[in-house]
C-alpha positions as CSV (number, residue, x, y, z in Angstrom):
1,X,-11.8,-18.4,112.7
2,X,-8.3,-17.4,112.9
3,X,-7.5,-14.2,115.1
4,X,-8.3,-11.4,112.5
5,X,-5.6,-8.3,112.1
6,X,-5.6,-5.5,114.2
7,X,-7.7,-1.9,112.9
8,X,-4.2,-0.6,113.3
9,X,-3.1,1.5,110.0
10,X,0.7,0.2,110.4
11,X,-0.1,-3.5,111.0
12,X,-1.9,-3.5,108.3
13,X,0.4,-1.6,106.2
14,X,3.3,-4.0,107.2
15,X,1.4,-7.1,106.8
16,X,0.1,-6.1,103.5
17,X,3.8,-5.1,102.1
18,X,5.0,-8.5,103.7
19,X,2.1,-10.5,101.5
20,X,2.5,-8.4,98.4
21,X,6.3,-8.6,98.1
22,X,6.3,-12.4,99.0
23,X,3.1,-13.4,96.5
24,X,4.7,-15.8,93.6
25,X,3.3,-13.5,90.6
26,X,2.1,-14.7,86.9
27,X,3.1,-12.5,84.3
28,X,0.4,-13.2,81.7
29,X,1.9,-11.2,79.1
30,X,5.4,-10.4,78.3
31,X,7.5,-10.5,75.0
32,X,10.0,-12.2,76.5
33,X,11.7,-15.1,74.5
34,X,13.2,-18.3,75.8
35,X,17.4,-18.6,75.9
36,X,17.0,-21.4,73.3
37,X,15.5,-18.8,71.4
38,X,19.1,-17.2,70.9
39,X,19.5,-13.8,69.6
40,X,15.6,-13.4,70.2
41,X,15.9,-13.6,73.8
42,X,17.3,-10.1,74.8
43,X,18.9,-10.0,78.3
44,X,21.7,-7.7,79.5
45,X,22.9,-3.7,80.7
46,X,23.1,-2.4,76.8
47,X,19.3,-4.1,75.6
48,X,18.2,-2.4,79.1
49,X,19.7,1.1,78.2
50,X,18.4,0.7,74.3
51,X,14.7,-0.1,74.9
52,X,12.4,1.9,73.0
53,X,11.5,3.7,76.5
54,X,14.8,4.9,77.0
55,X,15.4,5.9,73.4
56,X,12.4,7.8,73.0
57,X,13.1,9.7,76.6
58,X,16.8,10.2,74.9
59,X,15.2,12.1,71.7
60,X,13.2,14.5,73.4
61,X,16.8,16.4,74.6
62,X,19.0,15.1,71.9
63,X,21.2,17.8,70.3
64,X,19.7,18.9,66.6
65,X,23.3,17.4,65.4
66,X,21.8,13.3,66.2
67,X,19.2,12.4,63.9
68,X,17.4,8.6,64.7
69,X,19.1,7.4,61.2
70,X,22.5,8.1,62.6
71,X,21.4,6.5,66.4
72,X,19.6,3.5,65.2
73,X,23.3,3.0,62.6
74,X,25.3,2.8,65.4
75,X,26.1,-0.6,67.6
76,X,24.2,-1.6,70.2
77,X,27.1,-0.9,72.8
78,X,27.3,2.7,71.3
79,X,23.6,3.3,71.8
80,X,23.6,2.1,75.1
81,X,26.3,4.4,75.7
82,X,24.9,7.5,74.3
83,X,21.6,7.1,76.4
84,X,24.1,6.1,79.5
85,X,25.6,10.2,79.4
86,X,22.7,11.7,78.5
87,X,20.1,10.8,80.6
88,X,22.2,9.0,83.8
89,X,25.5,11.2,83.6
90,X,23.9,14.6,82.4
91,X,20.6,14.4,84.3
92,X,19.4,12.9,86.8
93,X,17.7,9.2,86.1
94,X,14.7,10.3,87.4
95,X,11.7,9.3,85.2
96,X,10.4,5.5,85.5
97,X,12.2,3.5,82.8
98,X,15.6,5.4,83.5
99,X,14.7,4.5,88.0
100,X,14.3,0.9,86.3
101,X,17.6,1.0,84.8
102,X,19.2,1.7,88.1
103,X,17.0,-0.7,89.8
104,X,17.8,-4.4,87.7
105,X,22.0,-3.8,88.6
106,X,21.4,-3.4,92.4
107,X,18.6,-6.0,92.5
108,X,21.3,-7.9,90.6
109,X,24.1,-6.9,93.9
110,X,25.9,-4.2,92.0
111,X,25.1,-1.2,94.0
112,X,28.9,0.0,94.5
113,X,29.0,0.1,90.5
114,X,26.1,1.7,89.7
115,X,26.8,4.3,92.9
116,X,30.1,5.0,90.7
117,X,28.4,5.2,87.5
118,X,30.7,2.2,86.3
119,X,28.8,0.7,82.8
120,X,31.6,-1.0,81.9
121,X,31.8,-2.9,85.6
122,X,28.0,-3.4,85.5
123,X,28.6,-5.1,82.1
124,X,31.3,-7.4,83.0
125,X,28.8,-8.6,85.5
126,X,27.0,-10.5,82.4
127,X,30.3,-11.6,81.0
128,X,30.2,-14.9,83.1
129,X,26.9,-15.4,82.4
130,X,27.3,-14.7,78.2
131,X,30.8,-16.6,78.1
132,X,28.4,-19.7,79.1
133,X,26.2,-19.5,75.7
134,X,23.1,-21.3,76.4
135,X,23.8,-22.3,79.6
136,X,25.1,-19.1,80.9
137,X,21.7,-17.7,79.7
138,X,19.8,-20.3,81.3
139,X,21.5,-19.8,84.5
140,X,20.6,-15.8,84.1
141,X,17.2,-16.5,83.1
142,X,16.6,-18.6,86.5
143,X,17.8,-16.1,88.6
144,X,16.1,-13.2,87.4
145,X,12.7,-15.4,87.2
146,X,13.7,-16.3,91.1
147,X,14.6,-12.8,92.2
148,X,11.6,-11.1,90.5
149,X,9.2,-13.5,92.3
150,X,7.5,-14.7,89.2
151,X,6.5,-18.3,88.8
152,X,6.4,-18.1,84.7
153,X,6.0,-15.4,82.0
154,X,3.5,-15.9,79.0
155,X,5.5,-15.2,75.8
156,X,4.5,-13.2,72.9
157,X,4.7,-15.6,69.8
158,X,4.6,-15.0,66.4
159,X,3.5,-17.4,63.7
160,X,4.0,-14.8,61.1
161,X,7.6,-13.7,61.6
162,X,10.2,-16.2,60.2
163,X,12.8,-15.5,62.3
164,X,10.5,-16.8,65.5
165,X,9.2,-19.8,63.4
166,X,12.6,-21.5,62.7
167,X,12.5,-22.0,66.8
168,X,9.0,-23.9,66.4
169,X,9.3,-26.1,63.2
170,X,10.2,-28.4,62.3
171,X,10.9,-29.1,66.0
172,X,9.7,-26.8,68.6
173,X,13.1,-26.0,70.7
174,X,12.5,-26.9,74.2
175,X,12.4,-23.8,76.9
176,X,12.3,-23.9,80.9
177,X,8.5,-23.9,82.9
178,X,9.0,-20.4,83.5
179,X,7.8,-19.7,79.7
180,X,4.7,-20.3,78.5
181,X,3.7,-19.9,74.7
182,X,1.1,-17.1,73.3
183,X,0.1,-17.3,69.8
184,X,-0.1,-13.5,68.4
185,X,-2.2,-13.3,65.0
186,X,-2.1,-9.2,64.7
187,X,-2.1,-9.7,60.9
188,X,-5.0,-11.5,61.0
189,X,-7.2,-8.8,62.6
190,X,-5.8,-6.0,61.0
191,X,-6.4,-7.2,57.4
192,X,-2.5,-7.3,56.2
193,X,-3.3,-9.8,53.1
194,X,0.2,-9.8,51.9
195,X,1.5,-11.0,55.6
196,X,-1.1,-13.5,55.3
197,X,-1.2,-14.5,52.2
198,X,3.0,-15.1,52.5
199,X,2.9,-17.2,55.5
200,X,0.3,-19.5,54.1
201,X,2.2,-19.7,50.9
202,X,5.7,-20.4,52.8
203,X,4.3,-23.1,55.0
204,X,2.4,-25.2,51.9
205,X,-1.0,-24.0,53.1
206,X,-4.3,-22.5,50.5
207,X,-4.7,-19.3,50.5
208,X,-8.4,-19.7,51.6
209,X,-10.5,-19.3,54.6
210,X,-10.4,-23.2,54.9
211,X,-6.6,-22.4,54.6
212,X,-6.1,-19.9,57.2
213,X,-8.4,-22.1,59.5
214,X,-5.7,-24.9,59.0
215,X,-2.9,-22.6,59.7
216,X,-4.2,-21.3,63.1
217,X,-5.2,-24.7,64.1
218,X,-1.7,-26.2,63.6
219,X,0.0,-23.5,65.1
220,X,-1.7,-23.8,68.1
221,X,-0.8,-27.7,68.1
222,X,2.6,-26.5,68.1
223,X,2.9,-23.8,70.3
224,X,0.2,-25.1,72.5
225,X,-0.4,-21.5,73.8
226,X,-2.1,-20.4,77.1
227,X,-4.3,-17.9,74.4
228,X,-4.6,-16.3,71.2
229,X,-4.0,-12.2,70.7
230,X,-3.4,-9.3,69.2
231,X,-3.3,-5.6,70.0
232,X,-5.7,-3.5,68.0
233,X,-5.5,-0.1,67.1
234,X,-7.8,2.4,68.8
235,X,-10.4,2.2,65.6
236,X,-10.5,-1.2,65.1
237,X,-14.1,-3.1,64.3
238,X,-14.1,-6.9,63.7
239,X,-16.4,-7.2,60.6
240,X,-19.6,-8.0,60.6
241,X,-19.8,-10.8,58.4
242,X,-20.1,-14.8,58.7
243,X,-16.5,-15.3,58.0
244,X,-15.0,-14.1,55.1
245,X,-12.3,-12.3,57.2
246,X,-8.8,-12.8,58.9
247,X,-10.9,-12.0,62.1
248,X,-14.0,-13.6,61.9
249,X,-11.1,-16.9,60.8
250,X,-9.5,-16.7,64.5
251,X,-12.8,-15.9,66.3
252,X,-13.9,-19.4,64.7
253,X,-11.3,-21.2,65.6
254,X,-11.2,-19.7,69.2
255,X,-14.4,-21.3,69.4
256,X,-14.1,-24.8,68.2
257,X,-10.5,-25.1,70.6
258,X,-12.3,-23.4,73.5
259,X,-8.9,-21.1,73.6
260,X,-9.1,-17.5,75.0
261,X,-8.3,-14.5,73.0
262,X,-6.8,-11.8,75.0
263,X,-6.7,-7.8,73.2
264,X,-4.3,-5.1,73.7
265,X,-6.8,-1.9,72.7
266,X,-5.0,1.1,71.5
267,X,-2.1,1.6,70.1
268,X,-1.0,4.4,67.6
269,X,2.1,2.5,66.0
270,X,4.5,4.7,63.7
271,X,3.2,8.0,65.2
272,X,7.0,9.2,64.4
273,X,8.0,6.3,62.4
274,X,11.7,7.6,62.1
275,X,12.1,6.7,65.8
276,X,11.0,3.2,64.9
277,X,9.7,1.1,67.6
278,X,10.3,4.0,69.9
279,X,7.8,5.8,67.8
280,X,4.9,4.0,68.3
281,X,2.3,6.2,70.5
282,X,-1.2,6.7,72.0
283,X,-4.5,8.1,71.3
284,X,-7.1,9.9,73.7
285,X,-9.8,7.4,73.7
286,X,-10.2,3.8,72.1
287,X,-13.4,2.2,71.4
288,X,-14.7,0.1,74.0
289,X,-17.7,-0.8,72.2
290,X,-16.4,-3.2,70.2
291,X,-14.9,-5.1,73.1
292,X,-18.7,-4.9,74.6
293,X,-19.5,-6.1,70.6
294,X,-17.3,-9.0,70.7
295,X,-18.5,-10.5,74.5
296,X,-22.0,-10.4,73.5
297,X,-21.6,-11.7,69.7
298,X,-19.2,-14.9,71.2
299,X,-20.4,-15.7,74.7
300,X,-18.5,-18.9,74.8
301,X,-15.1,-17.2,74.2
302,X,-13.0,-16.3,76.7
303,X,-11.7,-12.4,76.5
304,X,-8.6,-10.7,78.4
305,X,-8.5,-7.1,77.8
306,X,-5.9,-4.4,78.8
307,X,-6.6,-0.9,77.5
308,X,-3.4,1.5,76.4
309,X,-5.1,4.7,77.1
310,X,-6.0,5.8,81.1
311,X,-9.0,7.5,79.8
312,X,-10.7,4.3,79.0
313,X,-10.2,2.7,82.5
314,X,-13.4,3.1,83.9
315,X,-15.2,1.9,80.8
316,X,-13.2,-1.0,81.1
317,X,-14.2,-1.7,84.6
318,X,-18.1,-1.2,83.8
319,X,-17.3,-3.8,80.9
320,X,-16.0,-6.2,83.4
321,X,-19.1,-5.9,85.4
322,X,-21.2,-6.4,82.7
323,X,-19.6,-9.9,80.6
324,X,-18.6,-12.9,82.8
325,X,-16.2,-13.5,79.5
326,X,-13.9,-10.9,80.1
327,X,-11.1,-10.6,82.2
328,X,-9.2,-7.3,82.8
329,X,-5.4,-7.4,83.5
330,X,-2.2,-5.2,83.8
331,X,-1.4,-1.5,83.0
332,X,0.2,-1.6,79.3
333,X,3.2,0.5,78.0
334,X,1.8,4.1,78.9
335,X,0.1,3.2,81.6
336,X,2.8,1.5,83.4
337,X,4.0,4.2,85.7
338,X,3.7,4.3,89.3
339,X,0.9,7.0,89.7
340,X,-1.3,5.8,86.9
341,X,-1.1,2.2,88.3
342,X,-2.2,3.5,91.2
343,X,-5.1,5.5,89.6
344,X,-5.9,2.3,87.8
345,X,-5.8,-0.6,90.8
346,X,-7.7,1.5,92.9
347,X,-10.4,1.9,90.4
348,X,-10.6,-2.0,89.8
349,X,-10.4,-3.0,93.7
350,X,-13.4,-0.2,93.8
351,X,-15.5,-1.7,91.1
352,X,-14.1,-6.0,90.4
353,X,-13.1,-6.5,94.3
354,X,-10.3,-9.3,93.8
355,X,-11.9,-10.7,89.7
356,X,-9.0,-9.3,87.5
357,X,-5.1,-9.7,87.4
358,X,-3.3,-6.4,88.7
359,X,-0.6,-6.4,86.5
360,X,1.7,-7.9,83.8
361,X,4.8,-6.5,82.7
362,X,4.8,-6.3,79.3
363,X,8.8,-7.0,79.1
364,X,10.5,-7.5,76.3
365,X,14.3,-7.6,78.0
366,X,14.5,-10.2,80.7
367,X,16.3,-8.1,83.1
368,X,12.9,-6.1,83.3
369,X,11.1,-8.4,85.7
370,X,13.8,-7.3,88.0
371,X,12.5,-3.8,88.3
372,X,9.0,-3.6,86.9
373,X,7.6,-6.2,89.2
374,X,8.5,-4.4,92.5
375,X,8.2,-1.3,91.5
376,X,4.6,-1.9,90.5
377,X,4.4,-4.3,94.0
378,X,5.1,-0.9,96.1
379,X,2.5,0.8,94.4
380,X,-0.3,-1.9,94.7
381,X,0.7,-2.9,98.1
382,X,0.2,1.0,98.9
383,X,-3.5,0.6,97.6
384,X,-4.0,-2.2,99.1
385,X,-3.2,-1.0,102.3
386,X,-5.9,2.1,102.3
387,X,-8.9,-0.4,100.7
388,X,-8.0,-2.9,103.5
389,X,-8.0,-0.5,105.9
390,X,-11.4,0.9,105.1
391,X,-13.1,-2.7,105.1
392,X,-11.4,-3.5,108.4
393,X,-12.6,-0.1,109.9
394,X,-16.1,-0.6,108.1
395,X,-16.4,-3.3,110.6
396,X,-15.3,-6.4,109.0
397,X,-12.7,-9.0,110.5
398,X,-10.0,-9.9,108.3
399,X,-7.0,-12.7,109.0
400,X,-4.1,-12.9,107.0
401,X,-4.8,-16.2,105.8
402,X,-7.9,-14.1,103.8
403,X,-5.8,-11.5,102.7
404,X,-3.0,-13.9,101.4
405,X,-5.9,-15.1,99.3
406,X,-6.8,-11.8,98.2
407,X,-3.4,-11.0,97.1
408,X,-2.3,-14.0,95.1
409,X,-6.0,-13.6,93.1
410,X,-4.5,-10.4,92.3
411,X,-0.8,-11.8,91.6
412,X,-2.1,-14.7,89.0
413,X,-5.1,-16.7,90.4
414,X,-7.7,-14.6,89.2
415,X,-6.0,-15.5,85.8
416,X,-5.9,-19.1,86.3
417,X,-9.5,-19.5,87.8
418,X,-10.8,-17.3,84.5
419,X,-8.9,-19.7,82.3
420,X,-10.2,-23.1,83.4
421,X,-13.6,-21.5,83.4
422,X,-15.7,-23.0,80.7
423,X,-18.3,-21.3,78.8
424,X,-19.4,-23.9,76.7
């Protein structure tokens, strides 16, 4: 055996923080969409400053005067500059998606601008990049994947939405290995006919279970996706019927392609459905019966499960202990700020020891992997160090070799070994 670490609190801490920050991560679900994808893939200082984080954050000070319809009319450069006074000139950036903001431009070597509160030089920083097109973004795209330590992101992809379907048919564009293809099928599980019912329609299929079957199954020939998903509200119940319904359609034909189906449990959308996407919100408690319901009713199917609300993290955990189908991963939307992550990875390390995937970063702008994934690599790397200290002063040797391990089954290999488990 190797010579094990030293029960010394700053060793430990130092060697931890030196694994952590250098562990190649997999970020098994993100939103984030290919440069070939054009307009869809959203990279840049204003798409930063605009996300729905920011522009909820902005609403709760806004002067009676700005109403969302008159925001959300404005240019993109307009709203990025509106959020830019109020909450970076006015105040203090101080909340997590604002520290994030300031985070991507000096990752990105442009601390003297943002130390001057220069927008305009931060965004002539992505005019060499942009004047490049496709290959500009490529270039971006690499970098950002190469600073952020991630080895590839799993896209969100939609077979309902036309304007992400042009880019698949009738001949898939071709993207980078640091994407890799999820087939979302939200429409499916919720019930939404008409969504349905047009898609089949639009690409020549019946409007019938055998249909909808078809569909699914051809979609997933051409996005070859890493898993199905969807994100349910906090009510949802799959039907208990023998398949007469958009979900019992996709649990079938996650069974005959032995392809996993990964849930986001718990979103309110439209809460305030002026603010639009920055409107969507959270309930108290989702319920994680059904979750427990679908493991047991479909042994042979593969389940990733994040929760949105931090009440039902425990629950989650006892779930995890109970189904050798389900794999827990990431702290979504809500729950991905620093204190709650911590909450949340202590828990799991507590209850799953190294058998779930610590995080994902849910990003929908590119430059986001630039902040979200060290900013939640501090955090775990601070658990880390406590739980590693107790085992080591429980008695137990440890070398670094073992805790490299440890840390890259946290950072993606849990992930991996879960999918190319078979249950069939």
């Amino acid at each position: 055996m190797k010579r094990p670490l030293k029960n010394d609190r700053d060793t430990i801490r130092s060697i931890v923080f030196s694994e952590v920050s250098s562990a190649v991560a997999i970020d098994l679900h993100t939103h984030l969409l290919p440069p070939t994808h054009g307009a869809l893939c959203l990279w840049g200082i204003d798409e930063l400053l605009t996300y729905h984080y920011l522009v909820a954050e902005y609403f709760i000070t806004a002067p009676p005067s700005i109403i969302p319809e008159q925001f959300y009319a404005k240019s993109k450069q307009q709203q990025a500059e509106i959020i830019w006074k109020a909450l970076f000139i006015d105040r203090s950036p101080i909340s997590e998606a604002c520290r994030g903001v300031i985070t991507v431009p000096v990752t990105l070597g442009l601390k003297d601008e943002i130390r001057n509160r220069d927008l305009d030089a931060v965004r002539k920083f992505y005019t060499s990049f942009r004047n490049d097109g496709i290959a500009g973004a490529e270039r971006f795209s690499q970098l950002v994947y190469d600073k952020a330590g991630v080895k590839y992101a799993v896209m969100t992809n939609i077979p309902f939405e036309p304007t992400e379907t042009q880019h698949w048919r009738p001949t898939p564009k071709e993207y980078s290995n640091n994407y890799r293809s999820a087939c979302r099928v939200d429409p499916l599980l919720a019930g939404n006919k008409i969504v349905v019912e047009n898609a089949l329609k639009a690409a020549g299929y019946n409007n019938t279970i055998d249909g909808a079957k078809q569909f699914l199954h051809d979609w997933c020939d051409t996005m070859k996706p890493e898993y199905m998903m969807a994100s349910t509200p906090h009510d949802f119940v799959m039907p208990e019927d023998k398949g007469s319904t958009g979900g019992m359609v996709l649990m079938k034909v996650c069974e005959e392609r032995d392809i996993p189906l990964a849930l986001k449990i718990g979103a309110h959308r439209k809460l305030n459905p002026r603010l639009l996407d920055a409107g969507d919100g959270v309930v108290a408690f989702a319920d994680g019966s059904m979750l427990a319901r679908l493991c047991t009713r479909f042994p042979t199917v593969r389940f990733l499960a994040t929760f949105l609300s931090r009440t039902n993290q425990h629950e989650a955990c006892v779930l995890a202990t109970k189904f050798r189908n389900l794999h827990l991963y990431g702290c979504w939307w809500f729950c991905n700020n620093p204190s709650i992550i911590k909450e949340i990875t202590s828990m799991r390390i507590e209850m799953l020891g190294t058998a779930f995937t610590a995080q994902h970063s849910d990003s929908r702008v590119l430059d986001q992997l630039l902040y979200k994934w060290p900013h939640s690599r501090a955090v775990i790397a601070s658990v880390l160090t406590e739980e590693y200290t107790k085992l080591i002063e429980s008695g137990w040797s440890l070398t670094r070799g073992e805790l490299r391990r440890d840390i890259q089954r946290l950072f993606g290999s849990s992930y991996e070994e879960f999918m190319s488990k078979s249950l069939v």
